[in-house]
N, C-alpha and C positions, 0 to 999 in steps of 0.2 A: 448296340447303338442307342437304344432309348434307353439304358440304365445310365450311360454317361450324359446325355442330355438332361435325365435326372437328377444327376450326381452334380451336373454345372448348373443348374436352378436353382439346388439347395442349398450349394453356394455361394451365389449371390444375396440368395433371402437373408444368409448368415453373415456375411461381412457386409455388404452397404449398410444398415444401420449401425456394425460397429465401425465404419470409414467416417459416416456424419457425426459421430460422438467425436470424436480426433479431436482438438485442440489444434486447430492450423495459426502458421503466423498471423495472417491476418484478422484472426479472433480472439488474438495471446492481447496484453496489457503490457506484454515484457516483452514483445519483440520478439525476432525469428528464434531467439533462442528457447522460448517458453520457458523458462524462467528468471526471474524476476534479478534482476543485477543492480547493486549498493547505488555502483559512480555512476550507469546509463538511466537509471530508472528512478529510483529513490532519492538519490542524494540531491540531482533537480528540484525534484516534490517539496521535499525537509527544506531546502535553502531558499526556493520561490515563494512557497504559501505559508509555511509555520516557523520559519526561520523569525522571522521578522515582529514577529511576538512573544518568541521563546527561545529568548538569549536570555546573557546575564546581565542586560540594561533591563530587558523589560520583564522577564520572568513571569509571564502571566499565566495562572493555573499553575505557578510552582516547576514548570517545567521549562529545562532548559537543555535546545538542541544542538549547547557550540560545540559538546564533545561527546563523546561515544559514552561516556563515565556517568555523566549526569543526564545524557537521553535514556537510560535502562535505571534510572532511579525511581520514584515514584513519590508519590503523596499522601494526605490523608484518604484520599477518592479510590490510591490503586497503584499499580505498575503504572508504569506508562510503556512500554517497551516489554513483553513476555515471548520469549523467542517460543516459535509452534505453536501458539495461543495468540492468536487475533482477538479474538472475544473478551479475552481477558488481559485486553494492551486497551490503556486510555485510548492511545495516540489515535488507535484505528475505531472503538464503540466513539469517542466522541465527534469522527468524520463521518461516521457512514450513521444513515438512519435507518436504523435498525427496528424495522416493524413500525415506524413511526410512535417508538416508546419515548424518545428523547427529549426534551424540551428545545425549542427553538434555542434559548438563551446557552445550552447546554452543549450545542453542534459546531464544530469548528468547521471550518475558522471563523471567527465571531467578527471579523473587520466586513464590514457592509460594502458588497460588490466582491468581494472573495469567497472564489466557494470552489470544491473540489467535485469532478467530474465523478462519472460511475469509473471511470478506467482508471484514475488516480486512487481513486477508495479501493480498488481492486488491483493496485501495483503495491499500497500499503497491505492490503491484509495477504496478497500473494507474498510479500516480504518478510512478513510476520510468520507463517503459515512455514515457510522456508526454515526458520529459525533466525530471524532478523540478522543473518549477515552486514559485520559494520567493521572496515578496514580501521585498522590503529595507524595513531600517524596522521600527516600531511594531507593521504591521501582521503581518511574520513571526515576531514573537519569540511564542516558547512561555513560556508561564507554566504551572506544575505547576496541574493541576487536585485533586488531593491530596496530604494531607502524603505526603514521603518516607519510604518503609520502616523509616528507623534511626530517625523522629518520632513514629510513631506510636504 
């Protein structure tokens, strides 16, 4: 009787610290499914905050998100887009401040009053980190969810 009393203490000392490490929905970026999906998660992101400087009207930093072909292109700076590699995808070092090594002028989005959340910065690098899954087709292309900065 007291080796099993034993045996269920050292039990629990073992599993509740690995139950609170868990990844639950409501601590996910991605939703109940924990991980990170193109059309519910990303493709929002891409089309509400960076869409709208990074077409083929306004092309700023060279980067252009109307299609799947030319967001995985890159510049003199870099990739912008390296599927498993956040670190080394523009899209995601120049949103998230990293160590505060970045220059203000250097952190996207650069439109004054736009700015991306810790969850957003961490829906892009969970995206990234995924291997940037990005549907071909109808169903990838980003349409601006508002007008562009120079429109408004």
């Amino acid at each position: 009787m007291i080796a099993i009393k034993f045996v269920a203490a050292c039990a629990v000392i073992v599993v509740a610290p690995l139950t609170a490490c868990q990844r639950t929905p409501s601590n996910t970026a991605a939703g109940s499914s924990g991980k990170t999906d193109f059309i519910r998660d990303v493709k929002p992101l891409l089309s509400g905050k960076c869409l709208p400087c990074h077409n083929v009207g306004t092309l700023s930093g060279e980067l252009n998100l109307d299609s799947r072909r030319t967001a995985f292109g890159g510049s003199d700076d870099g990739a912008f887009i390296v599927p498993n590699d956040p670190e080394g995808s523009l899209i995601y070092t120049r949103t998230a401040k990293l160590h505060g090594q970045r220059e203000a002028a250097d952190t996207m989005p650069a439109v004054k009053g736009v700015t991306l959340t810790g969850d957003e910065r961490e829906i892009l690098r969970n995206w990234i980190a995924d291997g940037a899954p990005w549907p071909m087709g109808e169903e990838g292309r980003l349409v601006p969810l508002e007008p562009r900065p120079n429109e408004a």
